[in-house]
N, C-alpha and C positions, 0 to 999 in steps of 0.2 A: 704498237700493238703489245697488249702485255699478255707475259706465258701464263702458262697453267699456274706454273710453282708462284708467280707473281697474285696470282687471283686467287687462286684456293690453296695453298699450300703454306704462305704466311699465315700463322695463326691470330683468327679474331681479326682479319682486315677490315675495317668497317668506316667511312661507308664502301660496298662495293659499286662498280658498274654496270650499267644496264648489261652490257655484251655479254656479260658471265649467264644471260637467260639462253642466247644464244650459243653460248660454248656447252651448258649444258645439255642442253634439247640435242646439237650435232652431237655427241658422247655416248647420249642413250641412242643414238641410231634409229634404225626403222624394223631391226629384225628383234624387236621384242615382241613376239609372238601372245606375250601375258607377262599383264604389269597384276603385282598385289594392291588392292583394296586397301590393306592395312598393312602398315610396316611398325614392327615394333624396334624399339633397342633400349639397348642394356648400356646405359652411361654412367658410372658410377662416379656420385659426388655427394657429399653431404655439407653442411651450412657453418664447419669449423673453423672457415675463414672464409673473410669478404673477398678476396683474391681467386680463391678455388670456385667460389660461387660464380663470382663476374665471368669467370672463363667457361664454367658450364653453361649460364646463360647465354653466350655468345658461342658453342655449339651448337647449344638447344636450335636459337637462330639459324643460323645455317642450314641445319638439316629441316629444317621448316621450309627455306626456299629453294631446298633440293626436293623437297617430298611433294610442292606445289606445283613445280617444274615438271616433274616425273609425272602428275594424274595420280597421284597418292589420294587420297579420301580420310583416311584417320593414320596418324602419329603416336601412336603409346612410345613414351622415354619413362624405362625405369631407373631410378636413384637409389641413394644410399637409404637417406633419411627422408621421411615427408618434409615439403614443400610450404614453407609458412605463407597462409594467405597473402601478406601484404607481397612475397615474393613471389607469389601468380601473377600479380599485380605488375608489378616490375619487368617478369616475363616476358605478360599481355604487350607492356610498352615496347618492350626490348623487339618483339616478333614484328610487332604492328611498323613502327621506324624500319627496322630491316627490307620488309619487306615493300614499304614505300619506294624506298632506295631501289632493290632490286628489279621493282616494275617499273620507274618512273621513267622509261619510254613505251609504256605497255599504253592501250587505249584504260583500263582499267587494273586497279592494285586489286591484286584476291585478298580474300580477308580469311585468317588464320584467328581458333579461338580456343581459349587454353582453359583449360578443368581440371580437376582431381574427381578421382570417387567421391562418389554422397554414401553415408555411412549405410553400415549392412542393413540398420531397421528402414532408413527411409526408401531406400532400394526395393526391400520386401514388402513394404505397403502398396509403393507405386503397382510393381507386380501383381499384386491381390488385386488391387486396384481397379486394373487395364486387362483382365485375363480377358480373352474373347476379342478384345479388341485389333483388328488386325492393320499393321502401321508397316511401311515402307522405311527404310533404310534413310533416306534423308529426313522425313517424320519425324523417325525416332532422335536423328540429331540435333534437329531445332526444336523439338523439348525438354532437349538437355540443356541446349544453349541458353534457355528459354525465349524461346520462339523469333531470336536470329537465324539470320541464314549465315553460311558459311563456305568457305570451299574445301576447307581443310579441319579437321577433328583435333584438337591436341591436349592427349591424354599424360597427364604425370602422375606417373606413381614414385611408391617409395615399397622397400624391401616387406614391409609391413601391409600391403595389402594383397602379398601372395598366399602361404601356407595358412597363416594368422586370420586373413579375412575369409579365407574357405572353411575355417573350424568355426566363426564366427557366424558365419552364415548358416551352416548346418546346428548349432548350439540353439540363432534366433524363430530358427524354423519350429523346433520341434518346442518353444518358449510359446510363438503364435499358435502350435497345434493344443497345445495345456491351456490358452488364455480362450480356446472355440477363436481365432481369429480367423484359423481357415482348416477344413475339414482336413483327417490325415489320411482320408482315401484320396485326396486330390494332390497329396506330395511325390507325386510319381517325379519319374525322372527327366520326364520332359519339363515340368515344373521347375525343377532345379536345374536344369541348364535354362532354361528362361529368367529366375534367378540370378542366377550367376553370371549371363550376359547380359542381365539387361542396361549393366554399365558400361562394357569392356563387349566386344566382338572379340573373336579369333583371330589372331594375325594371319595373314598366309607367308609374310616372310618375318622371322627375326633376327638381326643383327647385334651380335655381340663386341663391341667398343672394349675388351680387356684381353689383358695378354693370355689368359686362362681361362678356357673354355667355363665358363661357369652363370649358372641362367641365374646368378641372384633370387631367388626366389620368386622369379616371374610366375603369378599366379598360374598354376599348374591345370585349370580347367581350360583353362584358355588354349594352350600350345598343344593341341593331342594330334593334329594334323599341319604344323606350323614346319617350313623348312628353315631352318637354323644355319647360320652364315656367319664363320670363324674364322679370322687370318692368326696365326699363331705368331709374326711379326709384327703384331702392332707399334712397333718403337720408329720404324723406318713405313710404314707404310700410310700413306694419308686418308684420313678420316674420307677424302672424297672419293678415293680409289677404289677405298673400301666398299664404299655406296653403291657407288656403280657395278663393279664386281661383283655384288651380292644380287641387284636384280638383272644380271642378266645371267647370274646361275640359278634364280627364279624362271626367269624366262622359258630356260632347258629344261628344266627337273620336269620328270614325269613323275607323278602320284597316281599309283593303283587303289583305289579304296575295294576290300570286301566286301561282298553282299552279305 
């Protein structure tokens, strides 16, 4: 029987064992009261070396068949630097192999599918597009995917589609209101949070993977109701401890919202 520290605590052990579906499942227990929808995190890596890469891809992994495991629905991992296609690509394979492994005593392997942002103009056309049109939450993710089904959402960003793509988007707005592309009594603010999520939802929990509380420039429209989950020990504490730790301090938190 192998320990925890043997299964999740070696870094990048790959392939793992079916039994780790089951070690997780008894972990999260039965008294999570509320699991998040969306879990976002903060993993900082950029493409400076094929070494630092291969190792973020192979957390990326992981935290895909922990987020699968949990009843997650969408994954946002923010980075350093945007994500070179061909290395979605690579990702896509790296997640898909994982997580064959991880279910392959499952009756069926879930299927995880990985994206970046589509840019701010094709986002705001879509939008203009589709206003009136009223679509369900998995809808909307199989015509992101384009029209696969999925179990799980996985969103990559890079530090450049926080602050950067929110002045980007307000700059193309008021570019489409000058061009008549769409009236500017209709840019109200419901507009613009439609907008602005119609790539990215709100997390309800995110995790921060650095030693210093710090949101990277996680697009800022997104987190206004997000509960934010920090170990100030990251050097001794395992990424999977972490995990868990964070949703079941989700679990607890009460949020009051104002009328």
């Amino acid at each position: 029987m192998k320990t925890l520290v043997q299964v999740f605590f070696l870094p990048h052990l790959f392939p793992v064992a079916p039994e780790l579906v089951r070690i997780l499942r008894a972990d999260l227990g039965t008294d999570l009261v509320k699991k998040p929808k969306h879990v976002a995190v903060i993993l900082p890596a950029n493409s400076s070396s094929e070494t630092e890469e291969e190792e973020w891809h192979a957390k990326v992994a992981q935290l895909v068949q922990w987020s699968v495991a949990s009843g997650i629905k969408c994954l946002s991992v923010m980075r350093t630097d945007p994500l070179h296609p061909q290395l979605v690509e690579l990702l896509q394979e790296r997640i898909n192999d994982s997580l064959a492994d991880f279910y392959k005593e499952e009756k069926s392997v879930p299927v995880a599918r990985v994206r970046t942002l589509r840019s701010v103009e094709d986002s705001l056309q879509d939008v203009v597009k589709r206003q009136g049109v009223d679509e369900n939450e998995a809808q909307r993710l199989q015509r992101l995917h384009g029209g696969r089904k999925l179990d799980l959402d996985v969103v990559i960003l890079s530090e450049r589609d926080g602050h950067d793509r929110l002045a980007t988007s307000v700059r193309a707005l008021g570019e489409a209101a000058l061009g008549d592309e769409i009236q500017s009594q209709n840019i109200t603010m419901k507009f613009m949070d439609q907008q602005l999520s119609a790539e990215l939802t709100e997390p309800e929990l995110l995790i921060v993977f650095k030693d210093e509380l710090d949101l990277s420039s996680y697009p800022p429209w997104h987190i206004r109701l997000t509960e934010i989950f920090h170990h100030p020990d990251q050097a001794v504490i395992p990424q999977y401890t972490m995990f868990l730790q964070a949703l079941h301090r989700y679990a607890k938190c009460e949020q009051r919202f104002g009328k």
